[in-house]
N, C-alpha and C positions, 0 to 999 in steps of 0.2 A: 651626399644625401642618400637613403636609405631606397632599397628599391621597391614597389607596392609590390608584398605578396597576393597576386590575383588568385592565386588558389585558393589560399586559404579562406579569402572573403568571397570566393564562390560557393565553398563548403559551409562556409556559416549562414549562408541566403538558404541553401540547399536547406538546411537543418530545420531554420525556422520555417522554412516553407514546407517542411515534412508535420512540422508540431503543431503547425494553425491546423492542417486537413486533419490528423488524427482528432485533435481538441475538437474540431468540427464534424464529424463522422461520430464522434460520442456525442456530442451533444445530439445527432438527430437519432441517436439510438437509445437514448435515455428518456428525450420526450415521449417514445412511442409505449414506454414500460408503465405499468400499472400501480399507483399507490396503494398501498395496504389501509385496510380501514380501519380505525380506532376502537370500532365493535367488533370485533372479532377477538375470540376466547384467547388472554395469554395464558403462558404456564403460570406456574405458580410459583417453581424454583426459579432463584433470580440469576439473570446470565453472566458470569464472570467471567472472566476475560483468560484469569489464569484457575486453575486448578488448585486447592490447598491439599498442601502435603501434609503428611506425617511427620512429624520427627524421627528418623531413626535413632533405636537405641545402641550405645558408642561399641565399636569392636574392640574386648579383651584381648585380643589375639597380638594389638598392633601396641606397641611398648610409646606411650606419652613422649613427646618429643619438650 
């Protein structure tokens, strides 16, 4: 029969008991933060996420493969 690795399932108690306190230390710092009101002036440019490129025009230089 196999022997109970105690470390490692000390290190996985460790872990989640590190993940509850963060998760819990955000939550009390997030109820304390301010919602933005819905009257308040947006822009007018819509916010994307990514930027739109140009197309470059192709380099003569480089011989078509």
């Amino acid at each position: 029969m196999a022997k109970p690795n105690y470390s490692f399932a000390k290190r996985q108690r460790d872990l989640a008991k590190k993940q509850k306190k963060e998760e819990k230390l955000r939550r009390k710092t997030g109820a304390g933060e301010v919602q933005p009101q819905d009257d308040q002036p947006q822009d007018d440019q819509p916010q994307d996420d990514q930027p739109q490129l140009q197309p470059s025009p192709p380099d003569d230089d480089k011989p078509a493969a």
